[in-house]
Short mmCIF file of the C-alpha atoms (twelve columns), coordinates in Angstrom:
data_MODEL
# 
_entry.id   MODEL 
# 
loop_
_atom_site.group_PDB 
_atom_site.id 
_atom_site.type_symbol 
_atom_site.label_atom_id 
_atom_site.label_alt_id 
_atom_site.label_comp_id 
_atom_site.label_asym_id 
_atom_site.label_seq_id 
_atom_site.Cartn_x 
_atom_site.Cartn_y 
_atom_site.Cartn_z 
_atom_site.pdbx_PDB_model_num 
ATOM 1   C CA . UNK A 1   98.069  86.744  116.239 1 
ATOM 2   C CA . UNK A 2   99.914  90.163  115.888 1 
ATOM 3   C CA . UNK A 3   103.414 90.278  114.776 1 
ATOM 4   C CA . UNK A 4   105.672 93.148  114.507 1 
ATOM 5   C CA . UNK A 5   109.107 92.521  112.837 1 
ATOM 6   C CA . UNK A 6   112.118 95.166  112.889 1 
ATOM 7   C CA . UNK A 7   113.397 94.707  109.006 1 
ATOM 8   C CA . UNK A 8   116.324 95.984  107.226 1 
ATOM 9   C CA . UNK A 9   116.629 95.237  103.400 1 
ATOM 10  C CA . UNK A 10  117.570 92.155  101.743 1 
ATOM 11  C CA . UNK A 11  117.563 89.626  104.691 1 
ATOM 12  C CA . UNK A 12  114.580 91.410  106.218 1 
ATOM 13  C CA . UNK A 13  112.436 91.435  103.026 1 
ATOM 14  C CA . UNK A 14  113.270 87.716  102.480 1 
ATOM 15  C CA . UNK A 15  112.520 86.401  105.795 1 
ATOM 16  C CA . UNK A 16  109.530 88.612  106.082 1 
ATOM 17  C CA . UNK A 17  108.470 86.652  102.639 1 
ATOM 18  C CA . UNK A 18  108.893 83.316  104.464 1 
ATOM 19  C CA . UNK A 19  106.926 84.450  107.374 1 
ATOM 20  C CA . UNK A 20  103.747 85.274  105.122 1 
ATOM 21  C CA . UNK A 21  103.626 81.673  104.632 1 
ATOM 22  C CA . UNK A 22  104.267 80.440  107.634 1 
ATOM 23  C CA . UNK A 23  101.806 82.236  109.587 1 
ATOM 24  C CA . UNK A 24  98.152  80.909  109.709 1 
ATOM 25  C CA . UNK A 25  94.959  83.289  107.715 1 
ATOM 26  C CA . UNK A 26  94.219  86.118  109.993 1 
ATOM 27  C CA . UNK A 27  97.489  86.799  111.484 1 
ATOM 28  C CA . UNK A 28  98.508  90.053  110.838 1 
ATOM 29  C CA . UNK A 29  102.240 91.556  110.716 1 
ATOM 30  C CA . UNK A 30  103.244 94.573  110.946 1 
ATOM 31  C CA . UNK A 31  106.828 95.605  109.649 1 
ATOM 32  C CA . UNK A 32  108.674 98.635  110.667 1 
ATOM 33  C CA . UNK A 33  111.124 99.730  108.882 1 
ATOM 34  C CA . UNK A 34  114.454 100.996 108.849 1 
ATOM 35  C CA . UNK A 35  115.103 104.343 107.004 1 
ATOM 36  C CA . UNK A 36  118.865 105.145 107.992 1 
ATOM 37  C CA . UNK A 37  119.551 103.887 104.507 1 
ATOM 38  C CA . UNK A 38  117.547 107.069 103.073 1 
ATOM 39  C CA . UNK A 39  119.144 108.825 100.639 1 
ATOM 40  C CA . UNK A 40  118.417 111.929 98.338  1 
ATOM 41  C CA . UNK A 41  119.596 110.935 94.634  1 
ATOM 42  C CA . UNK A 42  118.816 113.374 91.931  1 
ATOM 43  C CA . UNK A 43  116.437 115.352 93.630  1 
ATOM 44  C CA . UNK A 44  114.804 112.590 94.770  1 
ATOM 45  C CA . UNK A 45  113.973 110.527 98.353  1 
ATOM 46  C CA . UNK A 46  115.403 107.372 97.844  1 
ATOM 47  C CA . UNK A 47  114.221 104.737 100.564 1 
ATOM 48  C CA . UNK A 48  115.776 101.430 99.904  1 
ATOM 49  C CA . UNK A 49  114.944 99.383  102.551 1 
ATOM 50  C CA . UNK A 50  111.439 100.315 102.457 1 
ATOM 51  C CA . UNK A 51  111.355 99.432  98.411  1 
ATOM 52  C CA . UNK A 52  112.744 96.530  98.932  1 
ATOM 53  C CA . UNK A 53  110.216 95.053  101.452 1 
ATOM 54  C CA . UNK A 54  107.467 96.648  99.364  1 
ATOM 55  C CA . UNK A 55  108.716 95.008  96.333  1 
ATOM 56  C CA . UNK A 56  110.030 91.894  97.836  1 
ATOM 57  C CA . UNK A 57  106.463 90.885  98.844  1 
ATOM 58  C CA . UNK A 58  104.467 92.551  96.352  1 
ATOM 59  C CA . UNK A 59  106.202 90.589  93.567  1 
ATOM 60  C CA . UNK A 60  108.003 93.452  91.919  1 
ATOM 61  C CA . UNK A 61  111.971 92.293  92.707  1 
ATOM 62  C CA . UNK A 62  115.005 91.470  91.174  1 
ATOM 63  C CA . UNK A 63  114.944 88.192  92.580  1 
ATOM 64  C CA . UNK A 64  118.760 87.842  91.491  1 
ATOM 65  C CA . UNK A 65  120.118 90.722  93.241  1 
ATOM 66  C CA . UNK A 66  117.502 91.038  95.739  1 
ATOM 67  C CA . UNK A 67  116.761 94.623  95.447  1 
ATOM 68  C CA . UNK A 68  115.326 97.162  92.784  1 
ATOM 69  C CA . UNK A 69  112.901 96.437  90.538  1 
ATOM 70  C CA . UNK A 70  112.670 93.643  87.887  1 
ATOM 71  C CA . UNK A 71  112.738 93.269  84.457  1 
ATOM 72  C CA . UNK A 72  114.096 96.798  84.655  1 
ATOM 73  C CA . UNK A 73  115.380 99.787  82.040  1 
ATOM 74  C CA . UNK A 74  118.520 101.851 82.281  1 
ATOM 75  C CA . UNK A 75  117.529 104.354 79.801  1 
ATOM 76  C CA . UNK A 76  117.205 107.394 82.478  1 
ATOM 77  C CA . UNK A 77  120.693 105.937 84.087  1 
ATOM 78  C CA . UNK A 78  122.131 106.343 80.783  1 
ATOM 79  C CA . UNK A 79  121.035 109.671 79.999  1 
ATOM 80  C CA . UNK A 80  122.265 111.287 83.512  1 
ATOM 81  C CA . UNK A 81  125.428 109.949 82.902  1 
ATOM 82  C CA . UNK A 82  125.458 111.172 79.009  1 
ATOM 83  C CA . UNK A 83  124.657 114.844 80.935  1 
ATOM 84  C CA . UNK A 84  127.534 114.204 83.341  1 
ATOM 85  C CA . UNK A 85  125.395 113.875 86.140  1 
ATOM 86  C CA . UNK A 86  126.205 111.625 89.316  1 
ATOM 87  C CA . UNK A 87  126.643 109.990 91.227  1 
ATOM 88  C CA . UNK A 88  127.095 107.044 89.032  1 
ATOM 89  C CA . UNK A 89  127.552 104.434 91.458  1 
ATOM 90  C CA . UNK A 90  124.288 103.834 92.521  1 
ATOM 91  C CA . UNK A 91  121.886 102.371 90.085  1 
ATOM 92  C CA . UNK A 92  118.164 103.594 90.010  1 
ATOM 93  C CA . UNK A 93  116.292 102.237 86.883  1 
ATOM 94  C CA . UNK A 94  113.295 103.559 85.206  1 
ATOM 95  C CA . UNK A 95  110.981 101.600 87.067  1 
ATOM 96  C CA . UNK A 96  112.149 102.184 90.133  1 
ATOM 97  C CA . UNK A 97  112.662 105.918 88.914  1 
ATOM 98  C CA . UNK A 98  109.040 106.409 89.323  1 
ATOM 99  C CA . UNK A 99  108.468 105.195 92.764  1 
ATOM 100 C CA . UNK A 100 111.140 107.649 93.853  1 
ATOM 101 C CA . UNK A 101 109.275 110.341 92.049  1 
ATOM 102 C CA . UNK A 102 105.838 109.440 93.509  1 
ATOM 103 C CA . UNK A 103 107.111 109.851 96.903  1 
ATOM 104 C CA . UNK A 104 109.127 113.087 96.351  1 
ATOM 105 C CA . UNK A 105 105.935 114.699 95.230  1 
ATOM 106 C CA . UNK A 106 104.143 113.689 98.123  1 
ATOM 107 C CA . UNK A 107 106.580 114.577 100.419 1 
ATOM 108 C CA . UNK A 108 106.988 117.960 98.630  1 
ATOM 109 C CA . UNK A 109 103.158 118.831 99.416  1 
ATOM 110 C CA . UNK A 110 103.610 117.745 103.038 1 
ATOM 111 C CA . UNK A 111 102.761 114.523 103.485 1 
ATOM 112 C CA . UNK A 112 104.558 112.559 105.990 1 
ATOM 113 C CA . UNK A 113 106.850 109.248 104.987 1 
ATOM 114 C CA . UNK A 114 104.112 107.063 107.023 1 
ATOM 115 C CA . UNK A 115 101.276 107.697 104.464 1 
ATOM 116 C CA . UNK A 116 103.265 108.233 101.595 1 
ATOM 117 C CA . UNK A 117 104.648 104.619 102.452 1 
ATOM 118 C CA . UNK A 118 100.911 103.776 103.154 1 
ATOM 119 C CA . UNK A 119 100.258 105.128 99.580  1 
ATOM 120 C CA . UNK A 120 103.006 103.393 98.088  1 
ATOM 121 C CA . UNK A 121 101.791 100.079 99.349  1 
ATOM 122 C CA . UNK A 122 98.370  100.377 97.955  1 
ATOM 123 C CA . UNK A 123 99.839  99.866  94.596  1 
ATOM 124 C CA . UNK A 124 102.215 96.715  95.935  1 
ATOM 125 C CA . UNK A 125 99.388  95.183  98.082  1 
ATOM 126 C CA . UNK A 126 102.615 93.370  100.065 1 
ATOM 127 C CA . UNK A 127 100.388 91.498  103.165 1 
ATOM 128 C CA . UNK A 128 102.071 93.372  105.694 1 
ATOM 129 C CA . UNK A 129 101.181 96.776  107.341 1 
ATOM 130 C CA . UNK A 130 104.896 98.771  106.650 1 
ATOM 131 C CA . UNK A 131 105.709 101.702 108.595 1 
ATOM 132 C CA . UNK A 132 108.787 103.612 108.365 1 
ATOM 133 C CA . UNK A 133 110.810 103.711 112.086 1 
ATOM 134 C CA . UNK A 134 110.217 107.412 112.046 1 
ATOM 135 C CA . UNK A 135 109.205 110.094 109.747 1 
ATOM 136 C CA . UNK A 136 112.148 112.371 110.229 1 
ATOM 137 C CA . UNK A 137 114.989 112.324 108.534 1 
ATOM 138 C CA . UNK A 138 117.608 109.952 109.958 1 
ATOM 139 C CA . UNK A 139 120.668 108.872 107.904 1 
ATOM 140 C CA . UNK A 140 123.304 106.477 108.893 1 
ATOM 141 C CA . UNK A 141 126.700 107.573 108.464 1 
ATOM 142 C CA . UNK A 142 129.983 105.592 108.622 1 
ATOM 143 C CA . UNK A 143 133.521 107.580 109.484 1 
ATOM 144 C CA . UNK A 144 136.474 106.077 107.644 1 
ATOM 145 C CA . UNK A 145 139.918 107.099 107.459 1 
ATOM 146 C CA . UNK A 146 141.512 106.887 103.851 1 
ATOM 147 C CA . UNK A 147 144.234 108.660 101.565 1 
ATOM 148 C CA . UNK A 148 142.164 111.560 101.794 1 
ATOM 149 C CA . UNK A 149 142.293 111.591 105.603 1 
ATOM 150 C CA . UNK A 150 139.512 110.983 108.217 1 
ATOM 151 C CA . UNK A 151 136.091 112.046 107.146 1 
ATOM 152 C CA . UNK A 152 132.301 110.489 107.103 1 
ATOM 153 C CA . UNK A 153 130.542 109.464 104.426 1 
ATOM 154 C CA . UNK A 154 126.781 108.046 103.888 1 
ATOM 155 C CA . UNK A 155 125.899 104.729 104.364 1 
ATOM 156 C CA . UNK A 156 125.021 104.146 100.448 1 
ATOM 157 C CA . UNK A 157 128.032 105.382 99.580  1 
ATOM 158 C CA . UNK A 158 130.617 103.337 101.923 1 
ATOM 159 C CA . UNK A 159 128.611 100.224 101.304 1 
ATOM 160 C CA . UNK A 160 127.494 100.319 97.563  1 
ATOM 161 C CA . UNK A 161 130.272 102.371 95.966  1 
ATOM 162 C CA . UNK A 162 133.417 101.681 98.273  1 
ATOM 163 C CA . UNK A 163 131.730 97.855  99.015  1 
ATOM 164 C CA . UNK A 164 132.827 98.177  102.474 1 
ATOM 165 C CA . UNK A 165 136.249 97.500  101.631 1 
ATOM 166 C CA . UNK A 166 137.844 100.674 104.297 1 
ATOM 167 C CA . UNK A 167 137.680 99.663  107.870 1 
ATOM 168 C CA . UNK A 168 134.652 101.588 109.573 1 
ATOM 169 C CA . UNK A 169 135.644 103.310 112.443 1 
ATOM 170 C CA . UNK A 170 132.193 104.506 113.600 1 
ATOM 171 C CA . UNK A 171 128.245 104.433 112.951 1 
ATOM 172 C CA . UNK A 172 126.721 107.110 113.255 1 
ATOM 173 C CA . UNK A 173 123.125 107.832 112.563 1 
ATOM 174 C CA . UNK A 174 122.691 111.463 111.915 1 
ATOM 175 C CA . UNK A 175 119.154 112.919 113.562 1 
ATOM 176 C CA . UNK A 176 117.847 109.706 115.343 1 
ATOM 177 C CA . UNK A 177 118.687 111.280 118.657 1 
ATOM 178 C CA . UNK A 178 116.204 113.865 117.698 1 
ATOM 179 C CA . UNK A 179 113.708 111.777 115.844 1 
ATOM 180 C CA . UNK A 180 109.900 110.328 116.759 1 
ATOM 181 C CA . UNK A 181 108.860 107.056 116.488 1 
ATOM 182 C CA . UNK A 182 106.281 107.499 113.066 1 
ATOM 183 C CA . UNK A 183 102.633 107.167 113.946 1 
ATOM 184 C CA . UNK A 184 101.675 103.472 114.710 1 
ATOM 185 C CA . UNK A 185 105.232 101.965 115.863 1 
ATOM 186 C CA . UNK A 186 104.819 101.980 119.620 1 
ATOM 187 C CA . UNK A 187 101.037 101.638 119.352 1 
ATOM 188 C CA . UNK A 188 101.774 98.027  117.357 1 
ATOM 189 C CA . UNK A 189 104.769 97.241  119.358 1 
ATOM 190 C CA . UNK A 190 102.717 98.092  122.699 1 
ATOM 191 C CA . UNK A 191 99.851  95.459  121.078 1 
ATOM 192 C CA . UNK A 192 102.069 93.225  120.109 1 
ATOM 193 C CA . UNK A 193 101.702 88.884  120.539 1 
ATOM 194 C CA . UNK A 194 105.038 88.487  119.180 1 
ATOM 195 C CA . UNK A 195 108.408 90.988  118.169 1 
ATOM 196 C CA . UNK A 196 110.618 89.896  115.785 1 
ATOM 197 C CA . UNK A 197 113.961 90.430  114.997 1 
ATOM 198 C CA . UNK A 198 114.784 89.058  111.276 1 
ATOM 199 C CA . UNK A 199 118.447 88.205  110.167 1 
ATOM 200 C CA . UNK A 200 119.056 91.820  109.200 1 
ATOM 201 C CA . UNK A 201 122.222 93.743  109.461 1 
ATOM 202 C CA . UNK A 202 121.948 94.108  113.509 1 
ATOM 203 C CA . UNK A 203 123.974 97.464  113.314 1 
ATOM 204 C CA . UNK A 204 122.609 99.323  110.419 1 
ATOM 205 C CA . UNK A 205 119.481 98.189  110.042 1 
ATOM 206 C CA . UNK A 206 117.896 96.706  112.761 1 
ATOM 207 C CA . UNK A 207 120.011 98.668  115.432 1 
ATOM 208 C CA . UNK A 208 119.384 102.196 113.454 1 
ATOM 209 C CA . UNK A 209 115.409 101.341 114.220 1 
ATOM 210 C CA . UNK A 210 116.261 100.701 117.802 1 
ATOM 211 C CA . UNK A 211 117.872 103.666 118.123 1 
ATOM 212 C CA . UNK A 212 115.199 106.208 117.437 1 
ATOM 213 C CA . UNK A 213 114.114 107.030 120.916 1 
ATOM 214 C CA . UNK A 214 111.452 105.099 122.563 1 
ATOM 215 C CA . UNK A 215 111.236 101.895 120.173 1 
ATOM 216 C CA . UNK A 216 114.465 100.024 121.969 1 
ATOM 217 C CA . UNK A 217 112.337 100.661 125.257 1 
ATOM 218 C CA . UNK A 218 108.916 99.642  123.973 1 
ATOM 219 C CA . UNK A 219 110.285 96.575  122.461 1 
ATOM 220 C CA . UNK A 220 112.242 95.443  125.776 1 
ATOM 221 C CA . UNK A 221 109.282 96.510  127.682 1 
ATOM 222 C CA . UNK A 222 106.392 94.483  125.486 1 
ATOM 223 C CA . UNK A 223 104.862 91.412  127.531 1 
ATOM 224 C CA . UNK A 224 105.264 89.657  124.116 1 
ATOM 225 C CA . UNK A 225 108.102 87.210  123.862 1 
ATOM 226 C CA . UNK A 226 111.113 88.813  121.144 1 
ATOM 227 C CA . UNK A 227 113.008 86.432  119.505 1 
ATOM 228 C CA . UNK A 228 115.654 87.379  116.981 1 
ATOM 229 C CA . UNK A 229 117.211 85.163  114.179 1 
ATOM 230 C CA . UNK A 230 121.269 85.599  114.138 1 
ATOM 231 C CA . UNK A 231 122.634 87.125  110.646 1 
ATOM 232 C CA . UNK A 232 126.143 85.485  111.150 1 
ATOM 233 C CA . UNK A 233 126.533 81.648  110.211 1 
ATOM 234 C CA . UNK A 234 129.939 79.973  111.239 1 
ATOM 235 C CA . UNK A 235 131.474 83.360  111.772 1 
ATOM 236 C CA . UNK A 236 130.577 85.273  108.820 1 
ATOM 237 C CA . UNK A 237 127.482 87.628  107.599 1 
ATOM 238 C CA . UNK A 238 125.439 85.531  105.550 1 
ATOM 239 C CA . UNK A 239 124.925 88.123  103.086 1 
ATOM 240 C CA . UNK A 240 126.847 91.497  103.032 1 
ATOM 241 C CA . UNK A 241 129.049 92.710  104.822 1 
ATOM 242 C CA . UNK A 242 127.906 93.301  108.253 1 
ATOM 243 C CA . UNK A 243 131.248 91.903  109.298 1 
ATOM 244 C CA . UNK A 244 132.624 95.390  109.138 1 
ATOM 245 C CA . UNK A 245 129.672 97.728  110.712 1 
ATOM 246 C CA . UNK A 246 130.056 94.808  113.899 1 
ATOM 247 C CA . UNK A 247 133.808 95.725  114.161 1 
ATOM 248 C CA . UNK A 248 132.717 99.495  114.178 1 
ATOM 249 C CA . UNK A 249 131.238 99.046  117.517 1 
ATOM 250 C CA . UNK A 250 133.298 96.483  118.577 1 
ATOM 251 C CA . UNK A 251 131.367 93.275  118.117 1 
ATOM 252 C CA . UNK A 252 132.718 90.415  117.415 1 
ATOM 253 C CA . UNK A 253 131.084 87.977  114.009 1 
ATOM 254 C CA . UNK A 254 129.789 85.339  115.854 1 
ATOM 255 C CA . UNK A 255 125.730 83.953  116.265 1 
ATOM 256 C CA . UNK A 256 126.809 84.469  120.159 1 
ATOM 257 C CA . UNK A 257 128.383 88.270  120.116 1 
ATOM 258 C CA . UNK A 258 125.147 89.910  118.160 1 
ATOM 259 C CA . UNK A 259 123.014 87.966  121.009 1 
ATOM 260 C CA . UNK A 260 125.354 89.534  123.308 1 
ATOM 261 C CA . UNK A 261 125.209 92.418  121.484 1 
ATOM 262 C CA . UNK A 262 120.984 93.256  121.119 1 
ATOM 263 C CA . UNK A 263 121.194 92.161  125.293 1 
ATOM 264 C CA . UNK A 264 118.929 89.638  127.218 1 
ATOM 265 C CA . UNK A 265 116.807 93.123  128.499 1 
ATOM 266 C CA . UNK A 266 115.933 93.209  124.550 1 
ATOM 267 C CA . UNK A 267 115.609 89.360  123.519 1 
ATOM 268 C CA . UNK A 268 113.859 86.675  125.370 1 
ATOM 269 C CA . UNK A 269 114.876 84.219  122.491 1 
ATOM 270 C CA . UNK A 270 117.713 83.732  119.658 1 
ATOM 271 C CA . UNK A 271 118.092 81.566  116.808 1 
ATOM 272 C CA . UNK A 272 121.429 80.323  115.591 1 
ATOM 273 C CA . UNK A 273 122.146 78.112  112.564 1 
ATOM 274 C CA . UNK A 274 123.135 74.641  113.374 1 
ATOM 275 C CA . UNK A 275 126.785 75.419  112.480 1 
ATOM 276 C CA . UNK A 276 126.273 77.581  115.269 1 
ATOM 277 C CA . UNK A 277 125.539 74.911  117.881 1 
ATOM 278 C CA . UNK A 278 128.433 75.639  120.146 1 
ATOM 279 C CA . UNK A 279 126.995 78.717  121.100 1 
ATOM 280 C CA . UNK A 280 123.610 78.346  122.217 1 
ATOM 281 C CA . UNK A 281 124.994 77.089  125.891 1 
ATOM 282 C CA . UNK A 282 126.847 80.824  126.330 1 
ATOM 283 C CA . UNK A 283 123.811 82.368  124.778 1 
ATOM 284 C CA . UNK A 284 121.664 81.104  127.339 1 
ATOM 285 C CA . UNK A 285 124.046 81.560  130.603 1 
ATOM 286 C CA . UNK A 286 123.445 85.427  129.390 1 
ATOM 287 C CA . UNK A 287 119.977 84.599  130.046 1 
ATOM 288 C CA . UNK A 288 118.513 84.052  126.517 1 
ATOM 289 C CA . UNK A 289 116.821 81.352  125.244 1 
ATOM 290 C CA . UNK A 290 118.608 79.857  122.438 1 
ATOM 291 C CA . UNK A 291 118.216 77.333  119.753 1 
ATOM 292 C CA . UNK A 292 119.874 76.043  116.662 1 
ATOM 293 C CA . UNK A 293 117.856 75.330  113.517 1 
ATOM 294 C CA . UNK A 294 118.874 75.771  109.858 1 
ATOM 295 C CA . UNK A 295 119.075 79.535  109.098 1 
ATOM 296 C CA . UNK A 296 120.076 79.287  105.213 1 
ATOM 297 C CA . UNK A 297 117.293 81.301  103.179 1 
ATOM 298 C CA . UNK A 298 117.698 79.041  99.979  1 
ATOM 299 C CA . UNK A 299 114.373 79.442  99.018  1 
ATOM 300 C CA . UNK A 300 110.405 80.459  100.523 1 
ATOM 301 C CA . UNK A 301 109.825 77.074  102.197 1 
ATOM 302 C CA . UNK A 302 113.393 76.859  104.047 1 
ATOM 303 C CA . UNK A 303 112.709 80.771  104.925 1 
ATOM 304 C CA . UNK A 304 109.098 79.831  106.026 1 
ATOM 305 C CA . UNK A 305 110.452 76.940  108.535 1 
ATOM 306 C CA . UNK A 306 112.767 79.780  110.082 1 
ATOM 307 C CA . UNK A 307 109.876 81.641  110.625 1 
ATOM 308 C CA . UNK A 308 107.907 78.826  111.999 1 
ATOM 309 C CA . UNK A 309 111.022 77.865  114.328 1 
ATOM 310 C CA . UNK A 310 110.693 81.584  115.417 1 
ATOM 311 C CA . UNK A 311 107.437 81.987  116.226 1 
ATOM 312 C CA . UNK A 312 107.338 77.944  118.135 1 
ATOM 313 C CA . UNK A 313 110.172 79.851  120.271 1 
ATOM 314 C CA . UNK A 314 108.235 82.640  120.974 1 
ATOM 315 C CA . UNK A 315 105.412 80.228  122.320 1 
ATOM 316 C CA . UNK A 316 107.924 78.440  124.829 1 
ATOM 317 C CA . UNK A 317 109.169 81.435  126.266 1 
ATOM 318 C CA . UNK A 318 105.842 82.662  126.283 1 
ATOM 319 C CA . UNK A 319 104.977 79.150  128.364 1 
# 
């Protein structure tokens, strides 16, 4: 069986580690991910969505904080900040210093984010074909309005150094109108058995990859089934704070509104956690077919039966 899943970061990289076990030997997946999270950080391309699926399943994490490397130094950190160099709110240690410097180079004598990522993996060995949504540049921006008036900032820096806590008032991700699908994406969409959506931010993550032209209309045009898994549990993000990127573009925190939201021309299925029960009746009147299993990631095995729930939906909407 082929699967392609969209992934974001944390939630992606986690459920994508449950699905390795719950899928039988020979399967293979194929992950494309999102890159509106790039950054450039010291001269360097940052990609942390990407790193964190690559590390996530090739057993390089933080397992505590879910991204960046573990058992990791701070001694380059330290010595940027001793030079009065910034930004200091976003942490890069000196392991994952070196990934970041790998890929620069590579980029620098032209090749293209696909391979390097390709590259990148061979180290990792995750189990999954990753490709980046696209290999232009595409960065997610949020719009604020503060004490120092109305103005847009970068993703990394509303979510990691502000923490979310000033009410977005738009998403915007800069050069995705503009940008190609990377080589493979449609191809593995297009060849697809089954599309997956994880329980990734469903506005900056998984909606930034649907919004490079062409993948939102291969995926809702694939004769494979799509089922998605909902990132909101009782009303609130499970992890993050996707909460406020929803309210951006006016959608509500609720398993039902990000159904609602991705559209029954995108998703033939949905997941919802059973605290969520109430709204798998609504979710199907929009013509979805919805189910409610436990959607807590406490560890691989509870992650794995999500993924087995997900694909055993796929099969009756196949049917």
């Amino acid at each position: 069986m082929r699967i392609v899943a969209l992934a974001g970061g944390i939630g992606g990289a986690r459920f994508l580690r449950g699905l390795k076990e719950a899928v039988a030997p020979g399967d293979e997946i194929t992950v494309i991910g999102n890159t509106g999270d790039d950054i450039h950080l010291f001269g360097l391309k940052v990609c942390p969505d990407l790193d964190t699926v690559m590390y996530t399943l090739g057993g390089g994490i933080h397992e505590e904080q879910g991204w960046g490397r573990a058992d990791e130094t701070w001694s380059v950190k330290e010595e940027m900040k001793a030079y009065g160099v910034g930004p200091d709110w976003f942490g890069l240690g000196d392991r994952d210093f070196a990934t970041h410097i790998v890929r620069t180079q590579m980029l620098a004598a032209g090749y293209p984010l696909s391979a390097v990522t390709e590259a990148l993996c061979d180290r990792w060995q995750p189990g999954v074909r990753l490709i980046p949504m696209s290999d232009d540049r595409v960065e997610t921006h949020v719009r604020i309005t503060d004490e120092r008036g109305t103005r847009a900032l970068h993703f990394q820096e509303y979510w990691v150094r502000l923490h979310a806590a000033v009410d977005a008032e738009a998403i915007v991700a800069v050069g995705a109108e503009t940008a190609k699908p990377a080589p493979g994406v449609l191809e593995a969409i297009a060849e697809a058995d089954v599309v997956l959506l994880p329980p990734s931010n469903p506005v900056v993550s998984i909606g930034t990859v649907l919004g490079v032209p062409g993948i939102r209309q291969a995926v809702a045009g694939t004769a494979a089934p799509v089922v998605g898994l909902s990132p909101i549990i009782g009303g609130a993000p499970v992890r993050g704070m996707a909460d406020k990127v929803l309210a951006a573009v006016g959608v509500e925190s609720t398993a039902r509104a990000v159904a609602e939201h991705y559209g029954a021309d995108l998703l033939d299925g949905w997941l919802v956690d059973t605290a969520d029960e109430d709204a798998v009746a609504p979710v199907e009147a929009a013509g979805i077919r919805c189910q409610a299993v436990p959607l807590l990631m406490t560890d691989v095995a509870a992650t794995a039966d999500m993924a087995r729930a997900a694909l055993q939906l796929a099969e009756e909407v196949r049917a």
